[in-house]
ROSE-4610 file (N, C-alpha, C; in Angstrom, 1 decimal, always signed):
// ROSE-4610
residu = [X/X/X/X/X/X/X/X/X/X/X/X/X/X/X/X/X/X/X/X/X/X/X/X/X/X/X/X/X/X/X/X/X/X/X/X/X/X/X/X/X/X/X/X/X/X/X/X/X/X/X/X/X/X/X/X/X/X/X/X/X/X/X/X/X/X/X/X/X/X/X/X/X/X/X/X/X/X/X/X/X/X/X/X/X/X/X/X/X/X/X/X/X/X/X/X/X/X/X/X/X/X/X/X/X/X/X/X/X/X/X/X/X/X/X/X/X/X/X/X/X/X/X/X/X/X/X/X/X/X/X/X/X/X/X/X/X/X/X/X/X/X/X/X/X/X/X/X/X/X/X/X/X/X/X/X/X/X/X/X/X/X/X/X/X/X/X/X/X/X/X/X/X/X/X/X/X/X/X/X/X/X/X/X/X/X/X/X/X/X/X/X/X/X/X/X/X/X/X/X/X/X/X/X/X/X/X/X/X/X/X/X/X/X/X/X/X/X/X/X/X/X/X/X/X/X/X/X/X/X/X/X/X/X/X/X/X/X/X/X/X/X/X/X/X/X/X/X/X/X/X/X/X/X/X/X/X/X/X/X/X/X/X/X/X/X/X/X/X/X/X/X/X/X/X/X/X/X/X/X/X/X/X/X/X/X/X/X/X/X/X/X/X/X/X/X/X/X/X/X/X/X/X/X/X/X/X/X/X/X/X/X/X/X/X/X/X/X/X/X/X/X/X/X/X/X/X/X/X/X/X/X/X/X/X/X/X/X/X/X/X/X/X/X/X/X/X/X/X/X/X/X/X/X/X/X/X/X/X/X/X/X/X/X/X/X/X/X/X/X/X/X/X/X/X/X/X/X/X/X/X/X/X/X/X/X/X/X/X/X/X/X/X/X/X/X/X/X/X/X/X/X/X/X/X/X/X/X/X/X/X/X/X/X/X/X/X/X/X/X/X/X/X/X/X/X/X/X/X/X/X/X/X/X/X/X/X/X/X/X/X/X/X/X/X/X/X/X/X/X/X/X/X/X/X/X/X/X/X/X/X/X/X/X/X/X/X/X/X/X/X/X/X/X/X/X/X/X/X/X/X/X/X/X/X/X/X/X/X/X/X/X/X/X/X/X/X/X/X/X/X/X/X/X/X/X/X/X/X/X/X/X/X/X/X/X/X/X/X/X/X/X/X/X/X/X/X/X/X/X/X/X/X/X/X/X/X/X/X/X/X/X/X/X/X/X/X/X/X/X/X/X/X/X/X/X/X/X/X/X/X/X/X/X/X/X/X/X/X/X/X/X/X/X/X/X/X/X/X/X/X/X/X/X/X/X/X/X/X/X/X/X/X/X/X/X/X/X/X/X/X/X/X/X/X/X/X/X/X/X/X/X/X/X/X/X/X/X/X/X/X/X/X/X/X/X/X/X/X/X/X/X/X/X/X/X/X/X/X/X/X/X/X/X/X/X/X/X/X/X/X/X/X/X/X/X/X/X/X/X/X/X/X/X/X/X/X/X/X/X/X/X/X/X/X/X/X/X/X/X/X/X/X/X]
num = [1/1/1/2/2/2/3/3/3/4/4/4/5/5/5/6/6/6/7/7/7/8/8/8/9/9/9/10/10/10/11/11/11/12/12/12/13/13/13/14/14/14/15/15/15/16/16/16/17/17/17/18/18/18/19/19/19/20/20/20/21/21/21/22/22/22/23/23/23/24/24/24/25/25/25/26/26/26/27/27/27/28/28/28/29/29/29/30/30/30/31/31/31/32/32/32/33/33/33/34/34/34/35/35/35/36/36/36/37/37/37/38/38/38/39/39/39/40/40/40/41/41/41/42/42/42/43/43/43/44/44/44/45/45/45/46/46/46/47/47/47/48/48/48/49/49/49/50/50/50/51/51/51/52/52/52/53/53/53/54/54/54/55/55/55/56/56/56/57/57/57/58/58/58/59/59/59/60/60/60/61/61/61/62/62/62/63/63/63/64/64/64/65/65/65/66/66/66/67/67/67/68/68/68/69/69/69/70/70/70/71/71/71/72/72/72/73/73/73/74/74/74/75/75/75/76/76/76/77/77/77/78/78/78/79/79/79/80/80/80/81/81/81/82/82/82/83/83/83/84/84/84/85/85/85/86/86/86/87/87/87/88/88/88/89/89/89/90/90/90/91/91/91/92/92/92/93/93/93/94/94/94/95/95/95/96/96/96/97/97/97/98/98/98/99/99/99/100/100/100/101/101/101/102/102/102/103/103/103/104/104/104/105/105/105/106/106/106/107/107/107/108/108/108/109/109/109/110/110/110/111/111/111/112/112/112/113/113/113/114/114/114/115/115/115/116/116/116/117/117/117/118/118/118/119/119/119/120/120/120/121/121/121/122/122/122/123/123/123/124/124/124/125/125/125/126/126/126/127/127/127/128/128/128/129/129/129/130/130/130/131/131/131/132/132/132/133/133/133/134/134/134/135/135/135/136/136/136/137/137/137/138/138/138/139/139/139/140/140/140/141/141/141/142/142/142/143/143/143/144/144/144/145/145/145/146/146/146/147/147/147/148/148/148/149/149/149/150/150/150/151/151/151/152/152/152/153/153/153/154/154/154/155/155/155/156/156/156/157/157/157/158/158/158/159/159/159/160/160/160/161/161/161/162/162/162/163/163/163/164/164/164/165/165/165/166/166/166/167/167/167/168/168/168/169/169/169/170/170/170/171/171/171/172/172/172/173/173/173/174/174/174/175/175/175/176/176/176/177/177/177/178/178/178/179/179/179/180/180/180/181/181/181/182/182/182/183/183/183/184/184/184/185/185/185/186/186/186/187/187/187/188/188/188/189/189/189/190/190/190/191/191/191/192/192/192/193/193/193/194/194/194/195/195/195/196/196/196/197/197/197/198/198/198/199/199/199/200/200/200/201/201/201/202/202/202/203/203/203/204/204/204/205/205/205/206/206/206/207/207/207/208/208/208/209/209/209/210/210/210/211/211/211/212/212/212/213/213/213/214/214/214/215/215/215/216/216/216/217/217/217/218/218/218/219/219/219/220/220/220/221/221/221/222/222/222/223/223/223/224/224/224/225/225/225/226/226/226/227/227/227/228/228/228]
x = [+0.7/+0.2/+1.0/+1.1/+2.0/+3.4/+4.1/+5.2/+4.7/+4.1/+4.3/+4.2/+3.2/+2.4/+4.4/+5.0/+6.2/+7.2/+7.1/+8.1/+7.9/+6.5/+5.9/+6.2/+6.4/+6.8/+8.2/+9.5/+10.6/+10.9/+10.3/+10.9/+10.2/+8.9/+8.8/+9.7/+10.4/+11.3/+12.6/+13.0/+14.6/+14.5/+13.3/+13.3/+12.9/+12.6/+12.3/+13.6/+14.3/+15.3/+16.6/+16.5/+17.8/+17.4/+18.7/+18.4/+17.4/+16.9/+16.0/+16.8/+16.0/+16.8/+17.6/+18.7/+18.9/+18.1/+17.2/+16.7/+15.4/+14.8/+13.8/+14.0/+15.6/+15.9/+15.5/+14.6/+14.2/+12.7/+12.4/+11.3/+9.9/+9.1/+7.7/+6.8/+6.0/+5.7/+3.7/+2.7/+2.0/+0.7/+0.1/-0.4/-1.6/-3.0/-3.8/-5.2/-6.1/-7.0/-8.6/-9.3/-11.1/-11.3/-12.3/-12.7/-14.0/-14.9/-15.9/-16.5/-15.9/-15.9/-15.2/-14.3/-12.4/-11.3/-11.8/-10.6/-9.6/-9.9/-8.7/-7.6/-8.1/-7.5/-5.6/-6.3/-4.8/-4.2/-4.4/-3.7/-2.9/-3.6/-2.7/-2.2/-1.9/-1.2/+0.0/-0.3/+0.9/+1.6/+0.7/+2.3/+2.9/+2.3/+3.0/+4.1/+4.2/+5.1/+6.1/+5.7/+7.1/+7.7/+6.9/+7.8/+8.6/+8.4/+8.9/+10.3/+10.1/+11.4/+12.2/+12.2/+13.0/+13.6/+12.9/+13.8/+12.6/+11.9/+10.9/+10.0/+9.7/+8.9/+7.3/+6.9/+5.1/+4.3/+3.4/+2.4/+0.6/-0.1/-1.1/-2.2/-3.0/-4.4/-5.6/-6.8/-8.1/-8.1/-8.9/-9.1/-9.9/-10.6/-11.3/-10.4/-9.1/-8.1/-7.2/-7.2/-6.2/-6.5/-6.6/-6.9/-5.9/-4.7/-3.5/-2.7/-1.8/-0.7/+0.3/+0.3/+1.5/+2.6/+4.1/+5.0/+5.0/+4.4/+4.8/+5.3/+6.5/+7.4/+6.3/+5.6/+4.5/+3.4/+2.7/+1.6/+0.8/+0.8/-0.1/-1.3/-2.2/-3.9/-4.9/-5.5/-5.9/-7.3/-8.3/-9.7/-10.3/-11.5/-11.9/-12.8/-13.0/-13.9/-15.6/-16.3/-18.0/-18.4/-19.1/-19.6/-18.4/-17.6/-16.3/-15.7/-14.3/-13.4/-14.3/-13.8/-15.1/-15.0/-16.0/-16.1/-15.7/-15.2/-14.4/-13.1/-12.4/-11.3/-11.0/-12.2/-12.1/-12.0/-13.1/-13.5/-11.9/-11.3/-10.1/-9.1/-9.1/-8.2/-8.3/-9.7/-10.2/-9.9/-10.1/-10.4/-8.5/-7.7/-6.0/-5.7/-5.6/-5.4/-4.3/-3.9/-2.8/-2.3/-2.2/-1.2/-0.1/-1.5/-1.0/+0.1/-0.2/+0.8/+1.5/+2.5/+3.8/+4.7/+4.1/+4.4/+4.2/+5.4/+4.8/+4.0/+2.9/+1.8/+1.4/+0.9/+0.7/-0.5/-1.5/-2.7/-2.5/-4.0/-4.3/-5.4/-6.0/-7.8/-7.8/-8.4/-8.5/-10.2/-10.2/-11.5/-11.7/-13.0/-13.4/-13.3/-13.0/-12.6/-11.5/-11.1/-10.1/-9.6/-10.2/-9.8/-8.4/-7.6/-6.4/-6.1/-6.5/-6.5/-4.7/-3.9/-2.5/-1.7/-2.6/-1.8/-1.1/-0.5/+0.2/+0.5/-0.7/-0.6/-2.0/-2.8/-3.6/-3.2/-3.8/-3.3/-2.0/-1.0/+0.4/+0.4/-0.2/+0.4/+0.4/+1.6/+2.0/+0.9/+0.8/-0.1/+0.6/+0.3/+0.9/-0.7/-0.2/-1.4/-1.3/-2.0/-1.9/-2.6/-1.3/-1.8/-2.9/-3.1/-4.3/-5.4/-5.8/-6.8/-7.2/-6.0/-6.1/-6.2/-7.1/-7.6/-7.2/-6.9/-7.4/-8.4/-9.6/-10.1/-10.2/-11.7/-11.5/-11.4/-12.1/-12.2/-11.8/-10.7/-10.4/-11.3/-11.3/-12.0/-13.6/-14.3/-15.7/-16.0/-15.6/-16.0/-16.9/-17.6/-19.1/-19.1/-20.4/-20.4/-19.7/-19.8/-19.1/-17.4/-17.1/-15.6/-15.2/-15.7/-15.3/-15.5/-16.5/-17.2/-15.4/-15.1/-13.7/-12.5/-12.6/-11.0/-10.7/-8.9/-8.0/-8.3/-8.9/-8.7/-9.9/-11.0/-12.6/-11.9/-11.5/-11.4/-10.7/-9.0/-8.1/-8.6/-8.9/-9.3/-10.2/-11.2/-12.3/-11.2/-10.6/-10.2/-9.1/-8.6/-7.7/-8.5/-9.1/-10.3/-10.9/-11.3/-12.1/-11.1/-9.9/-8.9/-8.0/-8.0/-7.5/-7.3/-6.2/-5.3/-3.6/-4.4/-3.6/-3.1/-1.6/-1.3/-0.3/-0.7/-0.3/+1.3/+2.4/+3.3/+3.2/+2.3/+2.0/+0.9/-0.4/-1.4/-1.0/-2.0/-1.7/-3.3/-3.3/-4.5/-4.3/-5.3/-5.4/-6.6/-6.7/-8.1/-8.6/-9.6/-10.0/-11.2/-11.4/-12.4/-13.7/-14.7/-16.1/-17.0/-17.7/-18.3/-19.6/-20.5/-21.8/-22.8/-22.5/-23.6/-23.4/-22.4/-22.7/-22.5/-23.4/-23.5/-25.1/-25.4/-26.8/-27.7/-29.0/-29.4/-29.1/-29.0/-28.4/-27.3/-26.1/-25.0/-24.6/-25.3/-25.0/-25.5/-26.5/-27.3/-26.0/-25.8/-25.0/-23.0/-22.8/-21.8/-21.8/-22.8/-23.3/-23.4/-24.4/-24.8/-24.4/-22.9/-22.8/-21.3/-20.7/-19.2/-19.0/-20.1/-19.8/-18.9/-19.1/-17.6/-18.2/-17.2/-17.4/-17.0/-18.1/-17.3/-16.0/-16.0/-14.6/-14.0/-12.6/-11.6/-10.3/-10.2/-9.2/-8.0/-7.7/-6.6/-5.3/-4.5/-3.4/-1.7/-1.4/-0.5/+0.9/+1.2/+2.1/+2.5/+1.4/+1.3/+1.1/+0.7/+1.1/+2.4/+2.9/+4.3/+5.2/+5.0/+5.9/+6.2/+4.7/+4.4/+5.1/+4.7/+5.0/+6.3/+7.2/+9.0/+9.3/+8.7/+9.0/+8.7/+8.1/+7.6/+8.3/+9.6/+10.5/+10.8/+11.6/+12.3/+11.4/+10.0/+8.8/+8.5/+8.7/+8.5/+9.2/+10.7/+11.7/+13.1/+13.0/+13.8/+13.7/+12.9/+12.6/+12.7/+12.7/+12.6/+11.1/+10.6/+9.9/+8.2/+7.2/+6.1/+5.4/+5.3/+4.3/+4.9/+6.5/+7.6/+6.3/+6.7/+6.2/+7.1]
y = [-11.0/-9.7/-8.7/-9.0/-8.6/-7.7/-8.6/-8.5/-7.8/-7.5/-6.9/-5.0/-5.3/-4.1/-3.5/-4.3/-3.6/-3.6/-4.0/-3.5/-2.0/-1.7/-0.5/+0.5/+0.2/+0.8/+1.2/+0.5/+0.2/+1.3/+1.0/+1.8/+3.3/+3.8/+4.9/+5.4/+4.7/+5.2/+5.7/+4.3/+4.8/+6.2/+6.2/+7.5/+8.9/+9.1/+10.1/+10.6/+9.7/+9.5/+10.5/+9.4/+10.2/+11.3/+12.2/+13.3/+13.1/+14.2/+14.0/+12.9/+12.5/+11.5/+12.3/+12.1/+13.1/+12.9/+11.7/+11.5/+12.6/+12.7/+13.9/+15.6/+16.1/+17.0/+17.9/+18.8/+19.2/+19.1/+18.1/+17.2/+17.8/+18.3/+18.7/+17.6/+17.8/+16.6/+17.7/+17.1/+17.5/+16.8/+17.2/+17.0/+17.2/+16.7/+16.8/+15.7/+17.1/+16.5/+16.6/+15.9/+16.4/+16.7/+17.3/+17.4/+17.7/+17.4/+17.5/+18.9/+18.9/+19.7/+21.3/+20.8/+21.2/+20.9/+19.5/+19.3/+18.3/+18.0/+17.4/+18.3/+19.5/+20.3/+20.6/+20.3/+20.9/+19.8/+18.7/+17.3/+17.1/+17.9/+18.0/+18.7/+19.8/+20.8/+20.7/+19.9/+19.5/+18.5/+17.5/+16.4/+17.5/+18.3/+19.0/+20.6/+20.3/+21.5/+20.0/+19.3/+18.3/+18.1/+17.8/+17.3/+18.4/+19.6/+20.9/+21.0/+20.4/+20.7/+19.6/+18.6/+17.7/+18.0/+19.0/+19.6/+19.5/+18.8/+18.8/+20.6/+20.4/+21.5/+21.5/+21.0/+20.6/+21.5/+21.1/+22.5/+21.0/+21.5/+21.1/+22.3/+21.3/+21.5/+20.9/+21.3/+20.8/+20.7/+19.3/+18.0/+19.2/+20.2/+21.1/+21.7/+22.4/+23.2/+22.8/+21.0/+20.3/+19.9/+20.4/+19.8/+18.7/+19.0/+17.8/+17.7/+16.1/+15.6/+16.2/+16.8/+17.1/+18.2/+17.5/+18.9/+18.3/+17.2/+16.6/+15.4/+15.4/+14.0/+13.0/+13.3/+12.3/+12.8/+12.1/+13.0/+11.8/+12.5/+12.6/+12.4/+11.7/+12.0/+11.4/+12.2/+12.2/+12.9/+12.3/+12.0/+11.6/+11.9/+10.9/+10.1/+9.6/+8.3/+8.8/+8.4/+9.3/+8.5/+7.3/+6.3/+6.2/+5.5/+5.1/+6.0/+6.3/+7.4/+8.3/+9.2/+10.8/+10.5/+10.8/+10.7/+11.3/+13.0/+13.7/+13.2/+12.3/+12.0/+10.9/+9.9/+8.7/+9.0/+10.6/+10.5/+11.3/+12.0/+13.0/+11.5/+10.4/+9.5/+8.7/+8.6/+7.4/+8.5/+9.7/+11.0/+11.2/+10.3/+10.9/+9.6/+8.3/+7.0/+7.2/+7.7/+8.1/+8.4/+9.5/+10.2/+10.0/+9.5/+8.7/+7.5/+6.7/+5.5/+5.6/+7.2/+7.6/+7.7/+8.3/+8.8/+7.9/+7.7/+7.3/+8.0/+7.1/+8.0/+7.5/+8.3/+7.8/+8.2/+7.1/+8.0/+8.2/+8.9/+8.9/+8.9/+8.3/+8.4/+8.9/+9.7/+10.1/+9.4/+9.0/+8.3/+8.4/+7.9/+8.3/+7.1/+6.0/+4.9/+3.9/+3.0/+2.3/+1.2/+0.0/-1.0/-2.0/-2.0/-2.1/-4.0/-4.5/-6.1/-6.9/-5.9/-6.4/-6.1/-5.8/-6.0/-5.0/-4.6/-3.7/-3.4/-4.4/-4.0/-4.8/-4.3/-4.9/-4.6/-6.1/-6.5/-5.7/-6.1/-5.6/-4.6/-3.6/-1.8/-1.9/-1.5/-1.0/+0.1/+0.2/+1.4/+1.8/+2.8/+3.3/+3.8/+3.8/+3.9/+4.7/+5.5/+6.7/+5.7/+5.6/+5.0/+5.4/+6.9/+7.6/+6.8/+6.8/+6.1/+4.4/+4.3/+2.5/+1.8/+1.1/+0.7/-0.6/-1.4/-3.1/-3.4/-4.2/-4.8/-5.9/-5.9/-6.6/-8.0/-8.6/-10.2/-9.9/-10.2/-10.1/-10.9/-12.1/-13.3/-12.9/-11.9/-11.6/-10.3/-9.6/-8.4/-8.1/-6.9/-6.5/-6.2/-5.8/-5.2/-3.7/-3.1/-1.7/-1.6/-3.0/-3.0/-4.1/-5.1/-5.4/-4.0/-3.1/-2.2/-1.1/-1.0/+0.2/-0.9/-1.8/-2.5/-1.9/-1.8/-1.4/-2.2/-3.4/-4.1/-4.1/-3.8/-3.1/-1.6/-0.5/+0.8/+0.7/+0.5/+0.8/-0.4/-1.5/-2.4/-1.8/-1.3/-0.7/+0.2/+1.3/+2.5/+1.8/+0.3/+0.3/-0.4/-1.2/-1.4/-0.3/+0.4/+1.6/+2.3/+2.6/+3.7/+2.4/+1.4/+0.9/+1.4/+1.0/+0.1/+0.9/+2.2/+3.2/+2.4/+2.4/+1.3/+2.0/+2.7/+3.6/+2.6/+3.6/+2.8/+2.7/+3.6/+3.6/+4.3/+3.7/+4.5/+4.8/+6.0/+6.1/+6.6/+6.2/+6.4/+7.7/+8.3/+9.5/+9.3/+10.0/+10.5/+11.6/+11.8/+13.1/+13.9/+15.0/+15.8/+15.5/+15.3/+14.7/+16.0/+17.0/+18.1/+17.4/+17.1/+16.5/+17.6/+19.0/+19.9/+20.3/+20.2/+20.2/+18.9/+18.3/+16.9/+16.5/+16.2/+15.7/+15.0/+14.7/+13.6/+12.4/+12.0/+10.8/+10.3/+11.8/+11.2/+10.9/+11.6/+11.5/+9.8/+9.6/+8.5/+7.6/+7.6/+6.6/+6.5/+7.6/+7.9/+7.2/+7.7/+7.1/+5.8/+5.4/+3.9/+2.8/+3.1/+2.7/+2.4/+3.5/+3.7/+3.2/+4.3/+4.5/+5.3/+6.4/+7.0/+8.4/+8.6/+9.8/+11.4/+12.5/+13.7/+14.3/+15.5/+16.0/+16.7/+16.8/+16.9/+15.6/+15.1/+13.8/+13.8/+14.9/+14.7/+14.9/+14.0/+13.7/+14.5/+15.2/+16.1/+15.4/+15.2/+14.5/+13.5/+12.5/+11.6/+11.5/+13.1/+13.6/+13.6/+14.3/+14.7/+13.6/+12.2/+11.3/+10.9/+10.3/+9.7/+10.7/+12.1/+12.4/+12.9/+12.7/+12.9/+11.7/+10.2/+9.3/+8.9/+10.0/+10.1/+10.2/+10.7/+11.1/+9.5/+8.8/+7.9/+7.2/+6.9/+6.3/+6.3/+7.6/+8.0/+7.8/+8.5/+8.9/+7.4/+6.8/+5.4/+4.1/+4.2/+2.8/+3.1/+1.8/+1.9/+2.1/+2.5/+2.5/+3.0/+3.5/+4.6/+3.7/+2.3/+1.5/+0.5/+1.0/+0.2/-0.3/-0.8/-0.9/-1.5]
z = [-7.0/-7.2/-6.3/-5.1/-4.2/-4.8/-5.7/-6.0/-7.2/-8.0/-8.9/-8.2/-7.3/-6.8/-6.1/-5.6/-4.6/-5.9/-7.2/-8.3/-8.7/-8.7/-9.0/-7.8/-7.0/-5.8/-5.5/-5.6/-6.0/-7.2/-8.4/-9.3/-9.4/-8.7/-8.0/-6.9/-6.1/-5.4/-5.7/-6.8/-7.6/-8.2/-8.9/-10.2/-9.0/-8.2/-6.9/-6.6/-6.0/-5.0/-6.3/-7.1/-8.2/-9.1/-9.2/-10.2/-11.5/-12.0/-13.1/-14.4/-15.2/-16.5/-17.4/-17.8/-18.8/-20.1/-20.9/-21.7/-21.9/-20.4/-20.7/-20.3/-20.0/-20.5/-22.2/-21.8/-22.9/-23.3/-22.7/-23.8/-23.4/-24.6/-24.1/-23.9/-22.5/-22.6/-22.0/-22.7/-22.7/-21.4/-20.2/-19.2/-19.6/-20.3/-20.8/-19.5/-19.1/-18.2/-18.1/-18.1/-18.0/-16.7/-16.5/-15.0/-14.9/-13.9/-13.8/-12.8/-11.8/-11.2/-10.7/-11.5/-11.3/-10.7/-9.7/-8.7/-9.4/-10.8/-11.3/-12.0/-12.4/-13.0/-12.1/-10.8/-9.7/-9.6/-10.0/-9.9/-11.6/-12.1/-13.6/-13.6/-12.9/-12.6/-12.3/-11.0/-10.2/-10.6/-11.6/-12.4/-12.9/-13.8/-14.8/-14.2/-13.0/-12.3/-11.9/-11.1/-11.4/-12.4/-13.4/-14.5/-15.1/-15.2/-14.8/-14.2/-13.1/-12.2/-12.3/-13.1/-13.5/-14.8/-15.2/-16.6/-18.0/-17.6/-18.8/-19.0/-20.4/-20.6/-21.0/-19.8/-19.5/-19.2/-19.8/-19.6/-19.2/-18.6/-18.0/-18.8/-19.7/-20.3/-20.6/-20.4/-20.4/-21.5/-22.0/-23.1/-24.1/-24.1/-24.7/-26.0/-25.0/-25.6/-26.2/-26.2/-27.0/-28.0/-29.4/-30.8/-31.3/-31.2/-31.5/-30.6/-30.6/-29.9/-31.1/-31.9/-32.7/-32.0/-31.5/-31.4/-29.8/-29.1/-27.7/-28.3/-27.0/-27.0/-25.8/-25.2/-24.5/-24.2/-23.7/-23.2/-21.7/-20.8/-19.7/-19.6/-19.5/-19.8/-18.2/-17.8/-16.7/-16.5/-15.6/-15.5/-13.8/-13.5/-12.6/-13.2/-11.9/-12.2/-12.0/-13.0/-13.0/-13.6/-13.5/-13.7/-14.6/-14.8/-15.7/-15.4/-16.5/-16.7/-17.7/-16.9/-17.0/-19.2/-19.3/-20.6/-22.0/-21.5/-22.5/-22.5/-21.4/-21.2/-22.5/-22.5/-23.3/-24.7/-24.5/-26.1/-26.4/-25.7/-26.4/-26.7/-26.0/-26.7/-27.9/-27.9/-29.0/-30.1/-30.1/-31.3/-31.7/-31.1/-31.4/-30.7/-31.0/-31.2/-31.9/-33.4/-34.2/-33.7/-33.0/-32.8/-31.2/-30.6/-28.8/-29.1/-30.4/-30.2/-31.0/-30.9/-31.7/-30.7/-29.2/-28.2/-27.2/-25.5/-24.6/-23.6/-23.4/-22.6/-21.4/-20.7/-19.0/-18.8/-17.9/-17.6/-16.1/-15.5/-14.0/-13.6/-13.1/-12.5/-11.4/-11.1/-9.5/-9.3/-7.8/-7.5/-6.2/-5.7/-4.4/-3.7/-4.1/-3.4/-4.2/-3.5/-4.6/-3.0/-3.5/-2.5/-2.9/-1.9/-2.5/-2.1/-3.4/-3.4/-3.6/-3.3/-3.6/-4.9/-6.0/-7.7/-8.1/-8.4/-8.8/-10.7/-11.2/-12.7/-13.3/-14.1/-14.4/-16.7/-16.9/-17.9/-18.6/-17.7/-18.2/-17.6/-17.6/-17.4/-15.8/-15.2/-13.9/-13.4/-12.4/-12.1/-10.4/-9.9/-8.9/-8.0/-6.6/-6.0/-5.0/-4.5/-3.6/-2.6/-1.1/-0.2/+0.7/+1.0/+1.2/+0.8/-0.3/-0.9/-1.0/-1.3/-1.6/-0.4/+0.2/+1.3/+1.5/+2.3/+2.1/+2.7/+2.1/+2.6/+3.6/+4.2/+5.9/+5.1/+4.3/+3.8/+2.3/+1.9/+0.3/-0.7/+0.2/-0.2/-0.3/+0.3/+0.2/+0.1/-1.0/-1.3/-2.1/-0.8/-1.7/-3.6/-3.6/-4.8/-5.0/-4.4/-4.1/-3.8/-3.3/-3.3/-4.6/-5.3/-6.6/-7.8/-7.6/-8.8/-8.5/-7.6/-7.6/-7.3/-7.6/-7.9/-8.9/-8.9/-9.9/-11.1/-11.4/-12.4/-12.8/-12.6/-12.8/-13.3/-13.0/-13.1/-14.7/-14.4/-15.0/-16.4/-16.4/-17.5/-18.4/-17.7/-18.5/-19.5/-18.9/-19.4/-20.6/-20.2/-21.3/-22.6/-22.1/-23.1/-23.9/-23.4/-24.1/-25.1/-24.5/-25.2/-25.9/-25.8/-26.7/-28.8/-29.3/-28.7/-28.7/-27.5/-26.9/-25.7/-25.7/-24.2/-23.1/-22.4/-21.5/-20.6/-20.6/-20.0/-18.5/-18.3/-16.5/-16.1/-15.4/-14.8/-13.0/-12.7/-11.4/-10.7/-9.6/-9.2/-8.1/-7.8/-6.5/-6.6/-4.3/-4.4/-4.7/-5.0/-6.0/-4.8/-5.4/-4.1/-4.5/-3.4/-4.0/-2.9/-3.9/-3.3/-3.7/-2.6/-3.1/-3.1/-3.1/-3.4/-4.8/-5.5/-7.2/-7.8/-7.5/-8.2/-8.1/-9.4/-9.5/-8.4/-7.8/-7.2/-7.4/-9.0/-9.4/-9.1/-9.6/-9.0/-7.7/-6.8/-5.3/-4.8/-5.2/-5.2/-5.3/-6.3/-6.9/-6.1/-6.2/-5.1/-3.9/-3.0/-1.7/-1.7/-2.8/-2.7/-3.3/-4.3/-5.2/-4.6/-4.6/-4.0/-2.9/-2.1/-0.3/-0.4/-1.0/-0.5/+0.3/+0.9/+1.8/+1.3/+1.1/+0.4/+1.7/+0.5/+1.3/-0.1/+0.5/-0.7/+0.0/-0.7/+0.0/-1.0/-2.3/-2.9/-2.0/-2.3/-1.6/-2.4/-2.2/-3.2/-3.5/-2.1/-1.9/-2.6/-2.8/-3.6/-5.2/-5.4/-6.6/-7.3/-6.1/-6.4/-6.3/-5.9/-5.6/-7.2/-7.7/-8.9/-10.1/-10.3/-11.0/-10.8/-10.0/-10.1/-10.6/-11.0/-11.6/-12.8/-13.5/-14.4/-15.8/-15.7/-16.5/-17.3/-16.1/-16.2/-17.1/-16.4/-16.9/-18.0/-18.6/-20.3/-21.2/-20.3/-21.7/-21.4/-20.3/-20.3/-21.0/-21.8/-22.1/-23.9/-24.7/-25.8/-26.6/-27.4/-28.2/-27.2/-28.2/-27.1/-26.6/-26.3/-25.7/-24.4/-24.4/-23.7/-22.1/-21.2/-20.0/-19.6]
């Protein structure tokens, strides 16, 4: 698991480090995000000004405003985690299934916890991890219910299950901002007790910006829209 997690890491580094790809010169690539609160909105933002400055012509829009994938060479899809992946997120994929697996596509969850068990891909798809957030646990070997319920392979599985049989060539995780004065009793409850996570704003930009400077390569390098 190890090794797969430092390949994902590796080839986030190569694609950073060197000039943008010439493959995604040009290419509109569409950054499409739900949000609950708004703090995902500036994390879609911010891939989509990278990808920008690598030469792509991306634009960052809420799941509302997007009727079709028609007229994007990829598309971006990004959510937090609210008991699963936020729910407009799932439904805008399941509703354009056709049209996602013409194109390569990338998701991103932002979450309030994310215990970092070593893997670096769950069933096939690479994922990348904001070290900020991704924690190791004190006993690997004995983790609560709250640190199995936010493993990558609990989170990101769900999401591929659900949006199947859309197969994303790379997910990426961040931490996301958790204001617990507009969030239900329920949800706080559940947050608190469920997660353990601590509010704040904990998004990590940096780690935005890493991911999404690798993003080109990620999309427009490989053969065919489901490559990995």
């Amino acid at each position: 698991m190890e090794a797969a997690a430092d390949a994902v890491t590796e080839a986030t580094s190569r694609a950073t480090m060197g000039p943008a790809t010439t493959a995604a010169a040009g290419r509109r690539v569409l950054v499409v995000y739900a949000t609950k609160y708004g703090s995902t909105a500036k994390v879609a933002e911010t891939v989509a000004e990278e990808l920008r400055a690598a030469g792509c012509q991306a634009e960052a829009r809420a799941v509302g405003d997007v009727a079709s994938t028609a007229g994007y060479d990829a598309v971006v899809v990004g959510g937090p985690m609210i008991f699963g992946w936020h729910k407009e997120a799932l439904k805008w994929v399941k509703a354009r299934r056709d049209g996602l697996a013409a194109v390569p596509v990338a998701y991103f969850i932002t979450a309030a916890s994310l215990p970092d068990d070593g893997s670096g891909a769950v069933d096939g798809v690479p994922f990348y991890k904001d070290s900020w957030l991704a924690k190791k646990p004190g006993d690997p070997a004995k983790l609560s219910y709250r640190q199995r319920y936010a493993l990558p392979s609990h989170y990101l599985g769900d999401v591929l299950k659900k949006t199947a049989p859309v197969r994303p060539r790379q997910a990426a995780f961040f931490a996301g901002a958790l204001d617990l004065t507009k969030m239900s009793i329920f949800a706080k409850l559940f947050v608190m007790l469920v997660i353990g996570a601590a509010p704040g704003d904990g998004r990590h930009f940096d780690a935005v910006r890493e991911w999404a400077r690798a993003l080109p390569a990620v999309l427009f390098d490989q053969e065919g829209p489901a490559a990995a």
